[in-house]
N, C-alpha and C positions, 0 to 999 in steps of 0.2 A: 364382540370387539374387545378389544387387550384394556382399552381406555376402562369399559366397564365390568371391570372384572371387582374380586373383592381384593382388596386394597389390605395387606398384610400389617401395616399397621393401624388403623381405623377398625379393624373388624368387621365392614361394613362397603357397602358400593359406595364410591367415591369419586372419580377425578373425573368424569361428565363428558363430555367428548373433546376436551378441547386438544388441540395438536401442538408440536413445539417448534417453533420456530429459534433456530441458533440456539437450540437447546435450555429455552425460557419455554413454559406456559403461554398459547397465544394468548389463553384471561386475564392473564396479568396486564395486557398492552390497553384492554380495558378500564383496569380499575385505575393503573396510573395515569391516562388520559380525564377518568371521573374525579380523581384526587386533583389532580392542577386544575380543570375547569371549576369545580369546587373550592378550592382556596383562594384562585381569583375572585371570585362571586363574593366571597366572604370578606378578603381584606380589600376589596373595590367597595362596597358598600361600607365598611367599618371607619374607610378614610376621610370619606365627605361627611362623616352620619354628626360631626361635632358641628359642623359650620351649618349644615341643615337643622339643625336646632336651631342655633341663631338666628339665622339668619332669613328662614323661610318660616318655621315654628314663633318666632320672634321672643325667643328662651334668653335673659341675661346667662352670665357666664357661667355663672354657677351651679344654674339648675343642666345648663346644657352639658356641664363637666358629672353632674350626679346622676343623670337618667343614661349618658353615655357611661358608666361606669358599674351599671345597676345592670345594662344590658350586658357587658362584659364578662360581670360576675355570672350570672345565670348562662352566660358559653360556655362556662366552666364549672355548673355546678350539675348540668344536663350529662356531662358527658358517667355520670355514678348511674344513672337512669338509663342511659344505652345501655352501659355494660350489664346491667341486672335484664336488664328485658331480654338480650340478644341472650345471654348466657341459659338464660332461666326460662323463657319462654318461645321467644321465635327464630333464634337463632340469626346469626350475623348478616345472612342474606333477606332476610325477609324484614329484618330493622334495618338497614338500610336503605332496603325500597320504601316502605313506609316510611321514614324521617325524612328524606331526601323527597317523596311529594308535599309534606309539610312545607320542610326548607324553601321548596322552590314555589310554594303558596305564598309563603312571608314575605319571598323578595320580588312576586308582580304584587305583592299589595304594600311592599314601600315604594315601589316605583309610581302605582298608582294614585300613593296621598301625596306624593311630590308634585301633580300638576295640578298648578293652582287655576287651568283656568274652569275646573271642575264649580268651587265655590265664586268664582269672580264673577258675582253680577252687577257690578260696576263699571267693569270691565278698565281698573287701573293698572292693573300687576300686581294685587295683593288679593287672597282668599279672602273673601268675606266672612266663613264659615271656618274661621281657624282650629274649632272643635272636632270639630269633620276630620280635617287631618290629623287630628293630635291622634284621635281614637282609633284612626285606622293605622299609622304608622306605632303607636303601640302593641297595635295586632300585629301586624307583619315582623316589629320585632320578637317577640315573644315565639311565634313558629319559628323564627330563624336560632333562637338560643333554642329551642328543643331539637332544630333540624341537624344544626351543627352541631354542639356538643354528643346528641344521641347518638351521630353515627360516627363520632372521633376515633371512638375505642373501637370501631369494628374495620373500620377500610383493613387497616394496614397489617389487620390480623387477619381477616376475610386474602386480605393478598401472600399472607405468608401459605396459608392454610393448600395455595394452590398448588405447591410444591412439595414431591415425594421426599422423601429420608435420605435418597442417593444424590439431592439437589441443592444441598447447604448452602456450595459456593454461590449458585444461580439466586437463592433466599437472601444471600446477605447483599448481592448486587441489586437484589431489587429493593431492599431498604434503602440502600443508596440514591438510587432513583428514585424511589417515592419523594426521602427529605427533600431532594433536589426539586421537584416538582412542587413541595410547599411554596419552597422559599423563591422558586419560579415564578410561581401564583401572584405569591404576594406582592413582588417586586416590578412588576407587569401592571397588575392593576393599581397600586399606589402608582405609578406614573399615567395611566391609564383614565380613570376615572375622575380624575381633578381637571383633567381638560376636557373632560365634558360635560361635566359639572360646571367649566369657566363657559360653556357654549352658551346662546341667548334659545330661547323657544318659546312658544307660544299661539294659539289661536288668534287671540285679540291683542294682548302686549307680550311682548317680548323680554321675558325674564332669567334669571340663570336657569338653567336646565337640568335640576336636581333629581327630576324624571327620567332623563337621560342618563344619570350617574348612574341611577339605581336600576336603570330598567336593563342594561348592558349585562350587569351582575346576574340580572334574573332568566335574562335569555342564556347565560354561562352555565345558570343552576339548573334550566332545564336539559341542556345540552349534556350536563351530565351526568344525570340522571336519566337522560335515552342513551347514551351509552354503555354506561354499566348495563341496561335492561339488555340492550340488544347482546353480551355478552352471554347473557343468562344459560346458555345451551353445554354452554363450555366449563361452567364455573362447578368447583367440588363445593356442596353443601351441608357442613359439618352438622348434626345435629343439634340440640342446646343439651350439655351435658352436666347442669347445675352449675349453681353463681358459687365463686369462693369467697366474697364477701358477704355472702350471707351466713354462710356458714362461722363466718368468724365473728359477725357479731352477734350470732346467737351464743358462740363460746364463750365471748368477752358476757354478752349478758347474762350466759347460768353462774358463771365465774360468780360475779358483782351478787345476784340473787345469793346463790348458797354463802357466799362472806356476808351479807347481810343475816342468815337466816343463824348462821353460826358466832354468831356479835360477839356471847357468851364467853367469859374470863375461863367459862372450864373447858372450853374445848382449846385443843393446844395451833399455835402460831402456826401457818405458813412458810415460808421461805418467801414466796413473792403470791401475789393474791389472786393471781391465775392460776395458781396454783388448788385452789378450792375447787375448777372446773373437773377435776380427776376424776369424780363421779360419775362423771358423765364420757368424756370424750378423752382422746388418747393422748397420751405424754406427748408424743411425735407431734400434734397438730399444738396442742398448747406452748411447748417449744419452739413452733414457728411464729406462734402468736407473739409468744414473748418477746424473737426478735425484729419483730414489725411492730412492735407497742415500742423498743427503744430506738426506732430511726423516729418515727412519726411523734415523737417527744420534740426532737432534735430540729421538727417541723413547725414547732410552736411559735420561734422570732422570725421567721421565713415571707410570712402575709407581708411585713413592712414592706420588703424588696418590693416586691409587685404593685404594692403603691404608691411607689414611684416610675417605675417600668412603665407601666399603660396609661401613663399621663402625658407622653409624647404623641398616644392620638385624640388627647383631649385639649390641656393645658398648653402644652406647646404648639400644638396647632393652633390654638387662639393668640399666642403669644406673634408668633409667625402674620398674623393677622395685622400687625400692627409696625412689620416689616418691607424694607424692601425689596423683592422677588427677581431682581434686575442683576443678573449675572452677566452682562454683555452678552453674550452670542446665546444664551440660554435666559427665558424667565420664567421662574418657577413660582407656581405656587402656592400658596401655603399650608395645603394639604400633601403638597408632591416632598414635602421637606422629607417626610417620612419614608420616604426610599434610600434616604444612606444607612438609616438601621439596616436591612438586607443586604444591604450592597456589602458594608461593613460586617453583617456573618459572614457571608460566602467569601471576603479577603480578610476575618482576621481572623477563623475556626482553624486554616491550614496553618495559618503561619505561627499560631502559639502552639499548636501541636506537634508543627514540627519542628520552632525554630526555639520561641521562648521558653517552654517545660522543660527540652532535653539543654536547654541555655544551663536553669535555675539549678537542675540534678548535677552538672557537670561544676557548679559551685560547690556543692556540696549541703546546697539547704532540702531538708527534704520538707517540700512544697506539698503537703496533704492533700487529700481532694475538701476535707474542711476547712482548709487554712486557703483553698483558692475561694472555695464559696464565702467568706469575710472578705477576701482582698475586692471579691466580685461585689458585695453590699457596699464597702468603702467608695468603690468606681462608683457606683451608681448615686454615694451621697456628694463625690463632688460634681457628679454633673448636673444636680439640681444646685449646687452652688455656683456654678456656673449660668445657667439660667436664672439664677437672680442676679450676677449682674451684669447678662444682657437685657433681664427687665430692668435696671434701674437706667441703665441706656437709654433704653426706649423711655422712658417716662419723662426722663431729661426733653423729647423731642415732640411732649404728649403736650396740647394745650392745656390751661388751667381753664376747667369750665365754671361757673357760677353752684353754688350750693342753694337747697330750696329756696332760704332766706333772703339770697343776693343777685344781683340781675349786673350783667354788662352791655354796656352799649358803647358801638364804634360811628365815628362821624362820617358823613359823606358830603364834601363838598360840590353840588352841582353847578355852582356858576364859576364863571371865567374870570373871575376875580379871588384874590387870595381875602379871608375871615381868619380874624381872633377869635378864638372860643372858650371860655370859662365855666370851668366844672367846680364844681362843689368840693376842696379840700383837694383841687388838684394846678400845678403851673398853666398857666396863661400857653394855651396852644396857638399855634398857627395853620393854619390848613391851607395848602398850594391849589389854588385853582385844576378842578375838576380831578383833584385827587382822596383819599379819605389816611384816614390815622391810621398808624400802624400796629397800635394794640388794642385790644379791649380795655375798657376801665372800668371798674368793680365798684356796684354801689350796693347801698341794700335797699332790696325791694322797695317801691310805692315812687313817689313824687320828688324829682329832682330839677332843680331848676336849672336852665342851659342859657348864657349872654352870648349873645354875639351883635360886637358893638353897642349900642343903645337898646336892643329887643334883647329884653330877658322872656323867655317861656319855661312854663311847668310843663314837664313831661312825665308820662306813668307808666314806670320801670314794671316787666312780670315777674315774679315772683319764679325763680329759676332758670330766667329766660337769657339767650343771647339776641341783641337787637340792635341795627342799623340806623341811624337818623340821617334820613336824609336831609339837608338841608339846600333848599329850593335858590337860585339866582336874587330873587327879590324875597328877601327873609320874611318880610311880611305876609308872605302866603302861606298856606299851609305848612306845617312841617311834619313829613311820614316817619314812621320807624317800622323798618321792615324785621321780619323775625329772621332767623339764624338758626343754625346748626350747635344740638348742644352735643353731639357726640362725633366721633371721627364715622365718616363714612366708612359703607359695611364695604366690604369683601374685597377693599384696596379700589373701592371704585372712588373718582374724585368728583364730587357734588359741584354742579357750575349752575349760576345766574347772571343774569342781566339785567342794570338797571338802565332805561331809556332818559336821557335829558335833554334832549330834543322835544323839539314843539311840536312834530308828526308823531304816527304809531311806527313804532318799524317792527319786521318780522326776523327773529332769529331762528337758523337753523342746520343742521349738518347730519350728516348719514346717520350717527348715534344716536340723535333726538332732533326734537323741535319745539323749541321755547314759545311757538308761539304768537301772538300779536301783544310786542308790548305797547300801553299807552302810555301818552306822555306822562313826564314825570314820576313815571311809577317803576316798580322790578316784575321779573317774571320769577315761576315756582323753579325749585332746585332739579336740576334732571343729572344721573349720573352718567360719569363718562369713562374711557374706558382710558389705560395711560398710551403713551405712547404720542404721536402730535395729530391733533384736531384739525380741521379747519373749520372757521364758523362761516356761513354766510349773513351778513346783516342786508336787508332790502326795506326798502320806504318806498313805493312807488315804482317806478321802474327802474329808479337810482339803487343799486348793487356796491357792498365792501365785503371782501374778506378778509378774514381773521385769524392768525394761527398760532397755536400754542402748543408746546410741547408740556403732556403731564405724568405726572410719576404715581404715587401712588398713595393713596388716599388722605389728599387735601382736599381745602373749597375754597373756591374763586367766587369771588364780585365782581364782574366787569361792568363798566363805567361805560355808556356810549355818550358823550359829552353833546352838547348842546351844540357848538363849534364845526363839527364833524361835517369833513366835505366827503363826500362819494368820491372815489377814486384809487387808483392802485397806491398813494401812501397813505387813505386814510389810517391803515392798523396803527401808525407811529398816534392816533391819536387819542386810541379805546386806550383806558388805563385798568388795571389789575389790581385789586386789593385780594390779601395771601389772608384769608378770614381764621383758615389753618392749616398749616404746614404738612404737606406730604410726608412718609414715609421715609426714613430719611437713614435707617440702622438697618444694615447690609444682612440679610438672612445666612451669610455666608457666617456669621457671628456664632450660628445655634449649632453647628458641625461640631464643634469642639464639645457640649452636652452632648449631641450624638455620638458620640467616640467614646466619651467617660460611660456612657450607660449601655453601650453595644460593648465594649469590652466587660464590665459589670454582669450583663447576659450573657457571655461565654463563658466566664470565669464562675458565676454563680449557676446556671441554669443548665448551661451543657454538661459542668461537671457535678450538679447535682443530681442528674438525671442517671448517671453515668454511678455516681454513688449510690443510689438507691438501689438501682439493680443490683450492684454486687452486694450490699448489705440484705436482700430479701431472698428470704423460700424458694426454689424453685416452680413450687404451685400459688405463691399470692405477689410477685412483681405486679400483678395487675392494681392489688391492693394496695400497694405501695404510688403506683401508679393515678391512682384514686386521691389519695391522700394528697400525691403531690399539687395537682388539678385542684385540690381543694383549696391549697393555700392561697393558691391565684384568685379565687374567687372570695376569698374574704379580702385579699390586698385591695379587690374592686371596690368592697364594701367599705375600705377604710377611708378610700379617698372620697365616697360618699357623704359620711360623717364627718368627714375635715372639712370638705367644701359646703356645706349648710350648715356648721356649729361653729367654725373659729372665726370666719367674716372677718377676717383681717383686711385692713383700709387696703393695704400696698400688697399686691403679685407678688412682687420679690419678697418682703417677707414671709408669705403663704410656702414658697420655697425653701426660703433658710427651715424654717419650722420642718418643714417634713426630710429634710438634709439632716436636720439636727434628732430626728427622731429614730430615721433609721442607723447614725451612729451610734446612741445611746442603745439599739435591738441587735447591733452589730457588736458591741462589748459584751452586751448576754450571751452572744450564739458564739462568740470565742472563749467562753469560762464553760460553756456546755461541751463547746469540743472539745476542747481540754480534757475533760473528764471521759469523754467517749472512748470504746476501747473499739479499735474494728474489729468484726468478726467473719468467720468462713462459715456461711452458713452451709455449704454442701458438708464440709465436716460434723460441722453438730446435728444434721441429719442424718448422717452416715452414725454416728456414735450412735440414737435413737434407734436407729434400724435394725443394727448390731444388738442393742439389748433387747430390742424386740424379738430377733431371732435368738438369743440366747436364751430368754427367758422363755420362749417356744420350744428349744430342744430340752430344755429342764422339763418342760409341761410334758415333751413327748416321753422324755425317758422314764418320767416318774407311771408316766401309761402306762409304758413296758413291762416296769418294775411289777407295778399292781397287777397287769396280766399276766403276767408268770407268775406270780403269787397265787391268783386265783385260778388258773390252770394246776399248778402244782394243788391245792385245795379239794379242786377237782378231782383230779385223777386221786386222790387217796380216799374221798368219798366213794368214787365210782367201784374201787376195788373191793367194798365191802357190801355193792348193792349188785344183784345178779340182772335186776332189771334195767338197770346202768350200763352194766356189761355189754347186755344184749343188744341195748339202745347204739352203742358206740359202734359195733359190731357192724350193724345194719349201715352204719353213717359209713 
């Protein structure tokens, strides 16, 4: 067959049977259907994986922004470990199989530590065995930063590789299509996975569905990964023809050795100190070294960018947590915020390429690709300025909770009579029949005494605690203090209770939950609700009221069923509402403007860094360049690790300004470093090497010539005066 013939440029059997369809490789239709189910898998898991720390792991903020950040890093520090193994040992098809059943082990064994009703032998909604998860969902991470990263570097070279020499056009159309199929991926499952992560599920209770976030991604990874397999028939499988990053840091290392071993004031200077590698390996490769040691300099203030960049699926997603997801005919939320970075590549990569650049030239500024990578660092320091002050927003709308030392408590009037009540260093209250106070009041911890009217009682405040006093119709009776919420409910859900004041038990309850049988006098435990309007039903016997509330997003209610309370279609005018804390109240529509500064920032620094490295690198080490760049991502991870566990800054928003003000101060360095950079045409300065290579080869040849005709001529004047010479030649 023509397919298996040998392949004029490989030197070797090559392009496997695949056929062409509209003059593309059918394997190609393969590997770009394995790339988008793959990306989906990857950024569908990546979206929810900050709020699954929280919120199911039961991680504060901090740790869940440094172990999401730790995993990010190592996505990027794997992909050095692809390239060496595909290049150097199994080549780009058989590391892809192998990482890719890793990959898709990590993501059914995060989906796995996601159902909590595995540990729940209580059977509440909460894992018993939070170890269990912890241990297993840092397994499944860990396979997934070796799955991904390892097989990064190989898709898209494994896909160029499918195409002969006469097929350039069809090569650069399916890079096209590949990108396309990332930012497909990723765009799909951030909308994707949040809303099933919002689902409820469960065996015995019914909880978010973080099983389902994840397990969706996992059924994507296997999917494609039996795809690409089933192309296998079709696919050209290049051999591994040695890594070029190892070769270069064995150069960079005899370089470094022999300059150490020649320290000595008598042996004379270098010019540059790769220059010591001579010994060993050739001008041409050390001259490429050379200009891959001055881009990857130029890579040293670069980490900052990046940590700020992927703190949109950490930071800001938590931030988002604390907003309102309520866009009228859309509510988003606050893992889905994340899909206008993509949206905003795919409309704002055309329009600067085609509208703004040829804008700025037609000014007459020439706009460098280093002068756009600062303008990009700049965008991206004011949209963390921007997000601090929508966090200072949001905090405006944050309740003040209690500190360990101090405790608040709110009143609750349950009789049908309006009480004066006096606090300790505070005005003389009034409280309206079967209503309570409208703030908390701040004491510190231990024993406070409470008058109402003639009865003064001591009451014993907790120590961090928020707390409810109920007070009873006939004050002389007992007086309860019921405990309170000391943090905003999680994941925008809004926390509701019931206190009964009536002299029967009554039962509360509605499709979301069931409160229960409250007894007299007493409240029921917090159950979360979902927003949007309620209806409760309240029942005592076979007398029935309903109830209904419209709610937003993550407050808590105390409702009131008064003592009073007739059964009947008005009783609702009679349950009262205390607002314990305030829903979500800062429009998520607020964080778009960050996402604009930091997705132009990524166009202007990352596409055209990407863009410059290439043209500044070797024709044989883009990969190394390549390498390097991926690196700096994975220490940016590292940075925001160290900042969110060492600086514990009290306010969010200043956690912001600081890292806005950090990467301006790395952004002034990386503008004095280009300044000084000079561009260079590396096919030229390999072409000059080449040129002396061959020059200094035809020197070597002629000088050959010279000596052979020397010793020919040598010859033959020997030979004429030896007859047994003569005779010898004679013969020849």
């Amino acid at each position: 067959m023509a397919d298996n013939e040998e392949d004029p440029k490989k030197g070797r059997q090559s392009r496997g049977t695949s056929k062409e369809v509209c003059g593309y490789p059918l394997s190609i239709f393969f590997i770009v259907v394995n790339e988008f189910c793959e990306r989906f898998s990857y950024y569908g898991m990546r979206a929810v994986l900050v709020l699954y720390f929280k919120y199911f792991l039961q991680w504060d903020d901090d740790l869940a922004t440094s172990i999401y950040h730790v995993f990010v890093a190592l996505c990027y520090l794997t992909p050095i470990l692809g390239a060496i193994v595909a290049d150097s040992w199994l080549g780009k098809f058989k590391t892809i199989i192998y990482l890719s059943i890793v990959y898709a082990i990590g993501q059914v064994t995060m989906a796995v530590s996601a159902i909590h009703d595995i540990t729940d032998t209580d059977r509440d909604g909460t894992p018993n065995n939070l170890t269990f998860h912890i241990v297993l969902s840092m397994l499944g991470l860990f396979l997934i930063a070796l799955g991904t990263g390892g097989i990064k570097p190989c898709v898209a070279a494994f896909g160029g590789d499918q195409f002969n020499d006469n097929q350039e056009k069809q090569r650069r159309t399916f890079f096209s299509v590949f990108y396309l199929c990332i930012n497909g991926g990723s765009l799909l499952s951030t909308i994707i996975t949040p809303i099933l992560r919002a689902q409820t599920c469960g065996i015995f209770i019914k909880e978010k569905c973080y099983s389902l976030a994840f397990g969706v991604p996992a059924a994507l990874m296997v999917v494609a990964l039996l795809v690409f397999i089933s192309g296998s028939g079709m696919y050209y499988k290049a051999e591994p023809e040695g890594n070029i990053m190892l070769d270069v840091c064995k150069c960079i290392g005899f370089a470094i050795k022999n300059r150490y071993r020649h320290r000595s004031k008598r042996y004379p200077k270098k010019q540059h100190w790769m220059d010591w590698a001579e010994a060993k390996y050739s001008k041409l490769l050390i001259a490429q070294i050379k200009m891959v040691l001055k881009v990857l300099f130029l890579y040293i203030p670069l980490p900052m960018f990046w940590t700020l960049f992927d703190q949109k699926g950490s930071r800001w997603t938590l931030q988002a947590t604390n907003m309102d997801g309520d866009f009228g005919l859309l509510v988003i939320q606050p893992d889905q915020m994340q899909t206008v970075n993509p949206i905003l590549i795919l409309t704002l990569v055309p329009i600067m390429d085609s509208v703004l650049y040829p804008l700025i030239k037609k000014c007459g500024l020439n706009f460098t690709p280093l002068r756009r990578m600062t303008v990009g660092m700049l965008m991206a320091a004011i949209a963390f300025v921007c997000a601090a002050l929508v966090q200072i927003q949001i905090d405006t709308t944050l309740p003040t909770f209690p500190s360990t030392s101090q405790s608040q408590v709110k009143l609750l009037n349950m009789g049908s009579n309006p009480v004066s009540v006096r606090l300790p260093g505070k005005d003389a209250l009034t409280l309206p029949a079967a209503q309570a106070s409208e703030e908390f009041f701040t004491f510190e911890a231990g024993n406070t005494s409470v008058s109402i009217g003639e009865v003064t009682k001591n009451i014993s405040l907790a120590n961090g605690a928020r707390q409810t006093l109920l007070i009873p119709s006939n004050i002389s009776e007992e007086w309860v203090l019921s405990d309170g919420l000391t943090s905003k409910p999680q994941e925008g859900n809004n926390a509701i209770r019931f206190i009964n004041g009536m002299n029967t038990s009554v039962n509360v309850s509605t499709s979301a939950a069931n409160f229960g049988i409250i007894e007299p006098s007493y409240y029921s435990n917090y159950s979360n609700i979902k927003n949007g309007m309620i209806l409760f039903k309240i029942s005592s016997g076979s007398q029935s009221c309903e109830y209904s509330k419209e709610f937003g997003y993550g407050s808590s209610y105390t409702f009131f069923i008064p003592g009073t309370l007739v059964f009947g279609p008005t009783c609702q005018e009679s349950i009262t509402a205390a607002e314990d804390i305030k829903p979500n109240s800062v429009s998520m529509a607020l964080q778009i403007p960050q996402y604009f500064f930091i997705t132009v920032g990524e166009v202007m620094f990352s596409v055209t860094g990407l863009a410059f490295s290439y043209s500044q690198a070797p024709s044989n080490m883009k990969a190394v360049l390549q390498a390097g760049w991926l690196f700096t991502v994975a220490i940016g991870n590292f940075i925001v690790l160290i900042v969110a566990e060492l600086a514990k800054l009290p306010k969010q928003w200043a956690e912001y300004i600081l890292f806005a003000s950090l990467l301006v101060a790395v952004c002034i360095i990386f503008s004095i470093m280009a300044y000084f950079y000079t561009y260079m045409d590396p096919t030229e300065i390999e072409a000059q090497f080449k040129k002396n290579d061959d020059d200094d080869a035809d020197d070597d040849k002629k000088t050959t010539e010279v000596e052979m005709v020397r010793r020919d001529s040598d010859d033959s004047h020997d030979d004429s005066d030896d007859d047994s010479n003569k005779d010898r030649q004679t013969k020849i």
